[in-house]
One Martini backbone bead per residue (centre of mass of N, CA, C, O) as a GRO file, in nm:
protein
  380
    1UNK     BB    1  -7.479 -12.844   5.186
    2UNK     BB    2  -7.463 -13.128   5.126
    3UNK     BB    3  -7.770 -13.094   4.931
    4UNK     BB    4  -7.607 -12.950   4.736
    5UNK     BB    5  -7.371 -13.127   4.664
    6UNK     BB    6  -7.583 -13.334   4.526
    7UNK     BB    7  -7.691 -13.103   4.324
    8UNK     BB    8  -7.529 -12.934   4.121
    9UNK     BB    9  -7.633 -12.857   3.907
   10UNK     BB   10  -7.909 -12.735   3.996
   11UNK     BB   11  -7.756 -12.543   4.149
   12UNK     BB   12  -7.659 -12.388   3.892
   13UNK     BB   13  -7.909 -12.325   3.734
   14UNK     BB   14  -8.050 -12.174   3.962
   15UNK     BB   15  -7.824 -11.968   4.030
   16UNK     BB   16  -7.808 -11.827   3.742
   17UNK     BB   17  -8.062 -11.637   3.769
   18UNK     BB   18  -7.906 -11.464   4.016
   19UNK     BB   19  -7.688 -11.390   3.863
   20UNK     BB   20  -7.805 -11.243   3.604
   21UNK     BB   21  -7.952 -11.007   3.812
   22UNK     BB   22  -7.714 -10.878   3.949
   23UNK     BB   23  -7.520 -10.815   3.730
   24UNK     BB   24  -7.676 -10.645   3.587
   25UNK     BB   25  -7.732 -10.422   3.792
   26UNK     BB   26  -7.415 -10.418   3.867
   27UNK     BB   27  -7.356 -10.279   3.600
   28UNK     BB   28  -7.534 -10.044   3.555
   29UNK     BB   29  -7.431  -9.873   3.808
   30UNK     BB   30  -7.121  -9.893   3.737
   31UNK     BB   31  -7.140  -9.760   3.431
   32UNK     BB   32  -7.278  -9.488   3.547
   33UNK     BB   33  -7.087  -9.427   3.771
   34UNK     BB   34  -6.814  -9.403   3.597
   35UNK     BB   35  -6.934  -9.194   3.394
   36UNK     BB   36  -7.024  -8.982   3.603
   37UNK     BB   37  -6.697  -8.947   3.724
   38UNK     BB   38  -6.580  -8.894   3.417
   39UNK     BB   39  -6.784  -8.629   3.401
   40UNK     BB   40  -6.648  -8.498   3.680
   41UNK     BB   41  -6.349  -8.459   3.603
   42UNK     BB   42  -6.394  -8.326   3.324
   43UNK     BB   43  -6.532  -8.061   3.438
   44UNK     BB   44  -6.337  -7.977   3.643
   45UNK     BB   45  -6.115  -7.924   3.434
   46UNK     BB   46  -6.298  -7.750   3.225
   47UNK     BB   47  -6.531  -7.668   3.335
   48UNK     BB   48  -6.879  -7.449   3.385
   49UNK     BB   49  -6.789  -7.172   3.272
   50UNK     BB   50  -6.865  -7.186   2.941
   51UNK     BB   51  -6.936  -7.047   2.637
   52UNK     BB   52  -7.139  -6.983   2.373
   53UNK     BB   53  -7.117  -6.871   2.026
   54UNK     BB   54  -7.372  -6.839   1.739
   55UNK     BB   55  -7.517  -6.848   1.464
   56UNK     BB   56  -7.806  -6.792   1.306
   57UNK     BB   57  -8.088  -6.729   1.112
   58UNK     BB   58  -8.173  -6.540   0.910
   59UNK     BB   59  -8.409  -6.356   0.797
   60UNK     BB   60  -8.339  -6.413   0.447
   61UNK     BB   61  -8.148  -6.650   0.492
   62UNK     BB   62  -7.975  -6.837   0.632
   63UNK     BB   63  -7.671  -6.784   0.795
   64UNK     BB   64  -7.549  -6.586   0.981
   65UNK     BB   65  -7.277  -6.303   1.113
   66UNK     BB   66  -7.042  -6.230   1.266
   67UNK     BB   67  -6.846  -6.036   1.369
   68UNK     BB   68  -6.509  -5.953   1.355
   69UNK     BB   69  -6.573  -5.799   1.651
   70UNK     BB   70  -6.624  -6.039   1.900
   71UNK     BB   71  -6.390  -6.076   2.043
   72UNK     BB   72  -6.308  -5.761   2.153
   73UNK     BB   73  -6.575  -5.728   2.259
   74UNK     BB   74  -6.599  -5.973   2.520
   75UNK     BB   75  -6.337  -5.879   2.646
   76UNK     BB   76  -6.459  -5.632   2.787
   77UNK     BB   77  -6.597  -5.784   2.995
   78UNK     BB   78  -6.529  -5.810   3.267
   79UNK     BB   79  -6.640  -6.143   3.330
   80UNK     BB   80  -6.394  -6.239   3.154
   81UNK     BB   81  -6.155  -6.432   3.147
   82UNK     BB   82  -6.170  -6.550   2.832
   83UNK     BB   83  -6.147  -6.528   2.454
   84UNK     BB   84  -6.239  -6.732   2.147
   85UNK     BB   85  -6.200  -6.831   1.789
   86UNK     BB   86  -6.346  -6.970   1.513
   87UNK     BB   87  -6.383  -7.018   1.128
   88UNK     BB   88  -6.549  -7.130   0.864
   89UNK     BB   89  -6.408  -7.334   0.637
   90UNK     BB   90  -6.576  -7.325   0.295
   91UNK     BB   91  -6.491  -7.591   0.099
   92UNK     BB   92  -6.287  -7.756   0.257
   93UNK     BB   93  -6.132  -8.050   0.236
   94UNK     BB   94  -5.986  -8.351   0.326
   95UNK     BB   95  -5.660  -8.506   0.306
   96UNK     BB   96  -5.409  -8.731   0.302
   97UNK     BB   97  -5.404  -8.697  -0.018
   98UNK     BB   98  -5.447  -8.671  -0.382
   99UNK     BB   99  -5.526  -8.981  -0.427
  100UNK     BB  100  -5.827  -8.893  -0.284
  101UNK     BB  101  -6.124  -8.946  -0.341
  102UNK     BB  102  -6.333  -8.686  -0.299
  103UNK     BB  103  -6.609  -8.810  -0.153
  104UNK     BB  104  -6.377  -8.872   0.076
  105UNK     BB  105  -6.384  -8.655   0.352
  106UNK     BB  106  -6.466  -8.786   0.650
  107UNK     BB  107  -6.635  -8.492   0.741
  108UNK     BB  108  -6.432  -8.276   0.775
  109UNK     BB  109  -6.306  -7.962   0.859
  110UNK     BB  110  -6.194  -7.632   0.793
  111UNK     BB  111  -6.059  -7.394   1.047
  112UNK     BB  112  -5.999  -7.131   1.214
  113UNK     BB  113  -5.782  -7.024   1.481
  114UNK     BB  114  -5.691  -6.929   1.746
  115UNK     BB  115  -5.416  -6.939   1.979
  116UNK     BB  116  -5.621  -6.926   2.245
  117UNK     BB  117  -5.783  -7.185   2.247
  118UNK     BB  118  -5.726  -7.341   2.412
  119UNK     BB  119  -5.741  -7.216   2.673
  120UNK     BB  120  -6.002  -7.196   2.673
  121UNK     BB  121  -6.049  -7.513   2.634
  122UNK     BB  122  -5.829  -7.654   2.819
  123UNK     BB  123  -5.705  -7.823   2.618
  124UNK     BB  124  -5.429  -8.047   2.456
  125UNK     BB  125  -5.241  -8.260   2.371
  126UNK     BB  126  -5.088  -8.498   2.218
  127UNK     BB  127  -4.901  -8.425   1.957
  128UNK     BB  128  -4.698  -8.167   1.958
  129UNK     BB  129  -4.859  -7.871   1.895
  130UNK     BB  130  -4.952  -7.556   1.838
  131UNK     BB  131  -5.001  -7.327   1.708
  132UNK     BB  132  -4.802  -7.017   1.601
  133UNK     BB  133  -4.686  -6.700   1.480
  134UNK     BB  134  -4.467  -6.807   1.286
  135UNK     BB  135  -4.667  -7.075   1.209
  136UNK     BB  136  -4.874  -6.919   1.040
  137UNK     BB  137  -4.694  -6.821   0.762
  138UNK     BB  138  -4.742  -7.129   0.729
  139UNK     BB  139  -4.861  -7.462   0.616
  140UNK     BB  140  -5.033  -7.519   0.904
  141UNK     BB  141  -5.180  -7.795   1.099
  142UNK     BB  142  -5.423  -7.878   1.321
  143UNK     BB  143  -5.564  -8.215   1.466
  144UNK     BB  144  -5.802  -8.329   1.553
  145UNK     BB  145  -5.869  -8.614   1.725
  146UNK     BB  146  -6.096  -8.751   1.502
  147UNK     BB  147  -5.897  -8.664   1.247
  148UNK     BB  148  -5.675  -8.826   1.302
  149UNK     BB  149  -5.780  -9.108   1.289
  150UNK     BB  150  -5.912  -9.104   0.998
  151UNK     BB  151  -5.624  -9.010   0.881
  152UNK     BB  152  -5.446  -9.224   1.062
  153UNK     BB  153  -5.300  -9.051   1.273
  154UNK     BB  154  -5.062  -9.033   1.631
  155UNK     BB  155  -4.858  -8.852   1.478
  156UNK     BB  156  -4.553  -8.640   1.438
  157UNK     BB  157  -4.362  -8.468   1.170
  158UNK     BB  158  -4.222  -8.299   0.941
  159UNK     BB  159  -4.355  -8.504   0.681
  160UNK     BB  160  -4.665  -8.431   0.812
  161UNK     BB  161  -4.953  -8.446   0.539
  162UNK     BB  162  -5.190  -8.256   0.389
  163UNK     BB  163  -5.517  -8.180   0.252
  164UNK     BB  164  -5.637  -7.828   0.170
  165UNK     BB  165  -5.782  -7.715  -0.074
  166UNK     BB  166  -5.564  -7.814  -0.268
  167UNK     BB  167  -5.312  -7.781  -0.017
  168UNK     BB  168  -5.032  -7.839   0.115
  169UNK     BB  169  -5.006  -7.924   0.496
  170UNK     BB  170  -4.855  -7.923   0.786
  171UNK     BB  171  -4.841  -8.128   1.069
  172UNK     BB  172  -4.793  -8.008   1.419
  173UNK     BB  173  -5.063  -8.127   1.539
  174UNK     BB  174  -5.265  -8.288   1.810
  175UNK     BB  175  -5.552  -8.259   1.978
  176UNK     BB  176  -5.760  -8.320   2.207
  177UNK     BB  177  -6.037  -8.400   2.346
  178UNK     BB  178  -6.370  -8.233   2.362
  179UNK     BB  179  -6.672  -8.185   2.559
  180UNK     BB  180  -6.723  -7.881   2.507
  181UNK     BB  181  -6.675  -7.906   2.161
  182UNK     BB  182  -6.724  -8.196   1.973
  183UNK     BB  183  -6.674  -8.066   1.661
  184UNK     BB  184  -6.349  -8.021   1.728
  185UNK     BB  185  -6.267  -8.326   1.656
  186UNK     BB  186  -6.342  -8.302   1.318
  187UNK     BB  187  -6.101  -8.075   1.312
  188UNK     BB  188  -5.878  -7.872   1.105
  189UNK     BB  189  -5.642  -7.620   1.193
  190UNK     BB  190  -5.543  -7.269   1.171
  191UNK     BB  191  -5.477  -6.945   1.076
  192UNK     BB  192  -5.623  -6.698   1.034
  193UNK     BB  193  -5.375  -6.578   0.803
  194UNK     BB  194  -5.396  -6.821   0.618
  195UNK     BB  195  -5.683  -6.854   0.543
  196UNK     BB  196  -5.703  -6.603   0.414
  197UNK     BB  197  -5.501  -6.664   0.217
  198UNK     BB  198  -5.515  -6.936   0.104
  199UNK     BB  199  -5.880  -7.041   0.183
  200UNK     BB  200  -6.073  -6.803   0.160
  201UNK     BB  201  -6.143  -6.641   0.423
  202UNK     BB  202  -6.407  -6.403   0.601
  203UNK     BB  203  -6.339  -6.341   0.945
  204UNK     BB  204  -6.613  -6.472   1.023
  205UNK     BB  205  -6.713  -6.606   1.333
  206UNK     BB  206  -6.880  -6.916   1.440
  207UNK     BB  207  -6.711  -6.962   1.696
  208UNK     BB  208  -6.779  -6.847   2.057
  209UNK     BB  209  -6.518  -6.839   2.371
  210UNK     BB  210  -6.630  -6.846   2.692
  211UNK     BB  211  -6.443  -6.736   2.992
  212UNK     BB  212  -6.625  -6.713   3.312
  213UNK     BB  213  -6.713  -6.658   3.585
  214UNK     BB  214  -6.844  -6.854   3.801
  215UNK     BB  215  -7.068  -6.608   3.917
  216UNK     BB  216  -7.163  -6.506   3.592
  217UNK     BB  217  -7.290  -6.646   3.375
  218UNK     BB  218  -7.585  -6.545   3.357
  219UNK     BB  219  -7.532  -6.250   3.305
  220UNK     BB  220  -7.364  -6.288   3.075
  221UNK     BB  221  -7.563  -6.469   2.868
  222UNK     BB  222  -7.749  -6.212   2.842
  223UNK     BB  223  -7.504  -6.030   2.682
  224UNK     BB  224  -7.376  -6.173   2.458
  225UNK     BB  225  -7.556  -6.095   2.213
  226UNK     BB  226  -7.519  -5.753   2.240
  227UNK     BB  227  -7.203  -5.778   2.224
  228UNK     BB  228  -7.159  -5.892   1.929
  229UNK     BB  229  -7.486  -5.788   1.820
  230UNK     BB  230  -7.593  -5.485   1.837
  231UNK     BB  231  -7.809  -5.487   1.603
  232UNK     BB  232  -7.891  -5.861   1.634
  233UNK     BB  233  -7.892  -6.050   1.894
  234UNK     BB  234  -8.120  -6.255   1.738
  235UNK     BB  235  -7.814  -6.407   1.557
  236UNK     BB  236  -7.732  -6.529   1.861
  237UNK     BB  237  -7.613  -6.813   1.974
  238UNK     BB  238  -7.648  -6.898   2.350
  239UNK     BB  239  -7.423  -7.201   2.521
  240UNK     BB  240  -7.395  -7.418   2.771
  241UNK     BB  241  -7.234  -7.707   2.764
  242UNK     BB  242  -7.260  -7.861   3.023
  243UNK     BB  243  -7.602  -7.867   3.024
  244UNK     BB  244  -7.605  -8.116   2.796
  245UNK     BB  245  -7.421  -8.307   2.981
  246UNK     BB  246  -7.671  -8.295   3.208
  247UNK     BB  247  -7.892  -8.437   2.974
  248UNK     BB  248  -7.715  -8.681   2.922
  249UNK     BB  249  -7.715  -8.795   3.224
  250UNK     BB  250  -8.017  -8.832   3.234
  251UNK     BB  251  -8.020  -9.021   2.996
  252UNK     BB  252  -7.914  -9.240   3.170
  253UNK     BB  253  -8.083  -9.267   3.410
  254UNK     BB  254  -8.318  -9.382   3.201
  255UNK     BB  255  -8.176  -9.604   3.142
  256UNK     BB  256  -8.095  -9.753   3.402
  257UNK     BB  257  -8.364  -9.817   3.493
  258UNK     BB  258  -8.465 -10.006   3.297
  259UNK     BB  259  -8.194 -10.184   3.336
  260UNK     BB  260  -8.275 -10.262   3.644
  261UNK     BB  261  -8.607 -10.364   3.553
  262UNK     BB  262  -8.433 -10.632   3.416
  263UNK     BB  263  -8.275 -10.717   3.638
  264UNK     BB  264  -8.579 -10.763   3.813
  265UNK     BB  265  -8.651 -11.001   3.637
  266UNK     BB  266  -8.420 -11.203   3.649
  267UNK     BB  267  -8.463 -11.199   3.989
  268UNK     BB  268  -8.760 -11.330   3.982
  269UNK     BB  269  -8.666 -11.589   3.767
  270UNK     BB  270  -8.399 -11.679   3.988
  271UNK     BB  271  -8.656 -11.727   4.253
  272UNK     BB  272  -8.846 -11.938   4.097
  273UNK     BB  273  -8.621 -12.134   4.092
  274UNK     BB  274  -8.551 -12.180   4.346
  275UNK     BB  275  -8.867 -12.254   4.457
  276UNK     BB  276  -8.848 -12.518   4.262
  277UNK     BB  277  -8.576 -12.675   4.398
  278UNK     BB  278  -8.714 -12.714   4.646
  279UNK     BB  279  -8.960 -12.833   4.621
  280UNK     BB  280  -8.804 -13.098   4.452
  281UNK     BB  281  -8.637 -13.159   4.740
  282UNK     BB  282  -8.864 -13.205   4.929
  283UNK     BB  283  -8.977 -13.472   4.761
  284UNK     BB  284  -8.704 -13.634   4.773
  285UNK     BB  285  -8.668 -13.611   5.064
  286UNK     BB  286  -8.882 -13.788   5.280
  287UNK     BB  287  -8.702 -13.952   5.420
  288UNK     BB  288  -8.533 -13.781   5.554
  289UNK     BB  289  -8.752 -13.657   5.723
  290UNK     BB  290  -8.896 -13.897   5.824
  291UNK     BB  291  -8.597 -13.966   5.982
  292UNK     BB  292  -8.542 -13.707   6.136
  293UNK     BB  293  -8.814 -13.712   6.317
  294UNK     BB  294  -8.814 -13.967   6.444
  295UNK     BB  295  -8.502 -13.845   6.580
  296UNK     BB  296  -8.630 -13.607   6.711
  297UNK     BB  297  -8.697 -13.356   6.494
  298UNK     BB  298  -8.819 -13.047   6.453
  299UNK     BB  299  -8.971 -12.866   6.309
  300UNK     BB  300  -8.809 -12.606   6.313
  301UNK     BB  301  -8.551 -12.768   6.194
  302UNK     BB  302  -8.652 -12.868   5.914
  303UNK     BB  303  -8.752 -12.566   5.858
  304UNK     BB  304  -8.451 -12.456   5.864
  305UNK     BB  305  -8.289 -12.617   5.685
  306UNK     BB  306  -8.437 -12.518   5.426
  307UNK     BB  307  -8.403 -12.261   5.445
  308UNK     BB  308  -8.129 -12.218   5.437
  309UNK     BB  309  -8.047 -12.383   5.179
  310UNK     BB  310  -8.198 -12.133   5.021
  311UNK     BB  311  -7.990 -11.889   5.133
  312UNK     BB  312  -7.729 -12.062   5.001
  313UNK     BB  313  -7.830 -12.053   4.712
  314UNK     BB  314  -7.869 -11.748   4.674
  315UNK     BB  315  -7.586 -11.685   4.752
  316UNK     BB  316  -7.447 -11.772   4.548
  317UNK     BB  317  -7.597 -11.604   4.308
  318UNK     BB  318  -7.495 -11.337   4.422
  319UNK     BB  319  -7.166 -11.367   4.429
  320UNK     BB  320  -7.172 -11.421   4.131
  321UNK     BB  321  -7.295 -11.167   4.053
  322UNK     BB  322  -7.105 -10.959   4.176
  323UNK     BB  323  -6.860 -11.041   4.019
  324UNK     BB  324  -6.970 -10.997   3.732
  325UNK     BB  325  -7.046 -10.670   3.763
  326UNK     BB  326  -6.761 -10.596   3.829
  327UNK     BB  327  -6.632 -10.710   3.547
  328UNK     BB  328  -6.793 -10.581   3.364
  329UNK     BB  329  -6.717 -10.270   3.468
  330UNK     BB  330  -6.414 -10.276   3.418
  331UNK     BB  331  -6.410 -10.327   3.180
  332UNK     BB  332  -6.544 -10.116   3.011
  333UNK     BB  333  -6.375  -9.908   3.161
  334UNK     BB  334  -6.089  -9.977   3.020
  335UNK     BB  335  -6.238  -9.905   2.714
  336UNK     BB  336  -6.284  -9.586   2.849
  337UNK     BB  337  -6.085  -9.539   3.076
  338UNK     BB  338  -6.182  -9.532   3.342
  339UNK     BB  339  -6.293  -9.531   3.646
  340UNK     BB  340  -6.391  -9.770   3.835
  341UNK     BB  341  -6.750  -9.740   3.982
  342UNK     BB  342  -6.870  -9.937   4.284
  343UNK     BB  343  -7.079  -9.917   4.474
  344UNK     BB  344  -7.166 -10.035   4.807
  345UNK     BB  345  -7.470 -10.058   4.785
  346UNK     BB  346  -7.498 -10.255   4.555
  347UNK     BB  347  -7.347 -10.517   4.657
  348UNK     BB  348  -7.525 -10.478   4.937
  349UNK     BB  349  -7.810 -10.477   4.798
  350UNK     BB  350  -7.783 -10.739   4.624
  351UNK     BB  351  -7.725 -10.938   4.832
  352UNK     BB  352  -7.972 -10.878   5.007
  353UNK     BB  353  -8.194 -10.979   4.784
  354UNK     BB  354  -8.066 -11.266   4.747
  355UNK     BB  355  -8.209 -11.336   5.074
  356UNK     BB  356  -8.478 -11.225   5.041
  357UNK     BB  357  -8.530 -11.454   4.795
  358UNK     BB  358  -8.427 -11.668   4.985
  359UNK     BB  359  -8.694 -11.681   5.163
  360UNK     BB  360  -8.928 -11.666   4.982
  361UNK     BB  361  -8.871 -11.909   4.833
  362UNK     BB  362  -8.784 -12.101   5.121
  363UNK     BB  363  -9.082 -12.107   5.272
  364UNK     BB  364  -9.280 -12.307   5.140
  365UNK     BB  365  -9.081 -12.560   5.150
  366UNK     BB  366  -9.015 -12.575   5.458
  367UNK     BB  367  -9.331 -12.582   5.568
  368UNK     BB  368  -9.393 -12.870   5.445
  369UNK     BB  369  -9.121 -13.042   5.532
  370UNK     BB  370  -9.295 -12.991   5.852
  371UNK     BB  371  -9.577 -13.115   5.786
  372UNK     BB  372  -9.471 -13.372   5.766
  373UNK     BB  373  -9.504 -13.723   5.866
  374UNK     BB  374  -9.290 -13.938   5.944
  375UNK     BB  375  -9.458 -14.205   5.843
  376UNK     BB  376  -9.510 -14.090   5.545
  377UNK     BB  377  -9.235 -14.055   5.464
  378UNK     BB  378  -9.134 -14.321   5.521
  379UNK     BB  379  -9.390 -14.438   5.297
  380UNK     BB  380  -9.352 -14.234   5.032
   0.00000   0.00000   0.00000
């Protein structure tokens, strides 16, 4: 400890590469960690047990059309558990007020929607209410999570208005943001007989959602399409969300080796420092040496005093990438809401691997260090 106290730079910058070589590791799996465990939070909340049906395009060209009876057909299916549906109201832009230029709509729909929805897709509110059925009698509308964004609410109150299709609803509900529909969060909800009297809907829906038994999703999957459109069941695709999220869980994990990869590249070239330090540590010092010998210390004493040394030097850098991975895993995951989450694998595999580069750098400088002629070293 001595000898790196005397050169506190450079053992600063040799330990910095083993620093950030641990801490990329730590970071990369920590955050991989804790997205994988808020997305099995919120799949327990939300269920793995839900499909969709949406229309596929038609023979003659365009989109085709879900018949109007399929909310009480998928109904009747003993294995459904709840079933709900949106229909999209097409050509009808969404703005803050009448004085926002047509081309900015930001991209935002806007759905008939039944008042079962929420219910069925586990979904809550963040400000307001749902649907109600008196309150669809009147130009009402609930905005998902990042439709409420973009047009500035966080809140609401009886004053807050928007224009859908230029005609003022008042907004009375934010949704809550859902993983399971992630398309319904940029888009502002009325009422299946709202929409059809004021914004000249035609009552097929687009998107029909379906929870069924969690032991029947298979066999359900399977007759959804024939249940819906006994005429044309190949106008209907039938999708399980959760698969999506787990397609997308994958793609993380192969991102995740990649960054793993490079921070296996930092941290083999903050043992090349380590082991540069050393080397440059043993030529500086051979009178120490020499004077150490000559009072009687052994190769092995010489040998281990330098091993220890790098042992200690890589250490410092492990500890340092180690709080560094934790800190940035932390910061990510407060940003992101969730828990943040590192494995003990990671920490002790981390600590592990750089005293195992610590051994192997400060091998051959202390070998080194350890054959040299007490006279030699005295006189060189």
């Amino acid at each position: 400890m001595s000898g790196l106290r005397a050169r506190r730079l450079r053992v600063f910058l040799s330990a910095l590469g083993i620093t950030i070589g641990i801490a990329a590791m730590i970071g990369v799996v920590g955050i991989s960690a804790s997205s994988r465990a808020d997305l099995d939070r919120q799949l327990s909340r939300m269920g793995t047990n839900m499909l969709t049906a949406a229309p596929t395009e038609g023979r003659a060209g365009g989109e085709a059309k879900l018949p109007e009876t399929a909310v009480p057909m998928v109904a009747r299916l003993d294995t459904v558990e709840s079933v709900s549906a949106v229909g999209l109201v097409a050509r009808t832009p969404v703005y803050r007020n009448e004085h926002i230029p047509a081309v900015e709509t930001g991209g935002m729909s806007v759905y008939a929607a039944r008042l079962d929805l929420l219910a069925t897709l586990r979904v809550g509110m963040t400000a307001g209410h749902w649907l109600t059925e008196p309150g669809v009698r009147f130009p009402t509308v609930v905005l998902g999570a990042e439709a409420a964004r973009i047009l500035g609410l966080d809140a609401v109150d009886v004053d807050t208005q928007v224009v859908l299709g230029g005609q003022r609803f008042t907004v009375v509900g934010i949704a809550a943001r859902t993983m399971l529909a992630p398309e319904l969060d940029v888009a502002a909800f009325v009422g299946w007989s709202t929409a059809r009297e004021r914004l000249g809907f035609d009552g097929h829906p687009t998107g029909v959602y379906v929870r069924v038994r969690p032991d029947a999703v298979t066999s359900t999957r399977s007759l959804l399409g024939r249940t819906i459109s006994p005429a044309a069941p190949y106008e209907v695709k039938v999708t399980r969300p959760s698969d999506l999220l787990a397609a997308r869980a994958a793609t993380d994990r192969t991102f995740q080796g990649l960054m793993l990869g490079l921070g296996a590249v930092a941290l083999l070239v903050g043992g090349i420092g380590v082991a540069n330090t050393m080397v440059i540590s043993v030529l500086e010092r051979r009178a120490e040496i020499g004077l150490r010998r000559a009072l009687g210390a052994t190769k092995g004493q010489v040998r281990l005093q330098f091993l220890v040394e790098s042992l200690l030097l890589s250490g410092l850098g492990g500890l340092g990438g180690v709080l560094c991975g934790v800190l940035a895993t932390a910061g990510y995951a407060s940003t992101r809401d969730w828990t943040a989450v590192v494995p003990a694998w990671a920490t002790a595999g981390g600590l592990a691997a750089t005293l195992a580069i610590g051994a192997i750098a400060g091998l051959y400088p202390a070998v080194r260090a350890a054959r040299q002629p007490p006279t030699q070293a005295l006189t060189g």
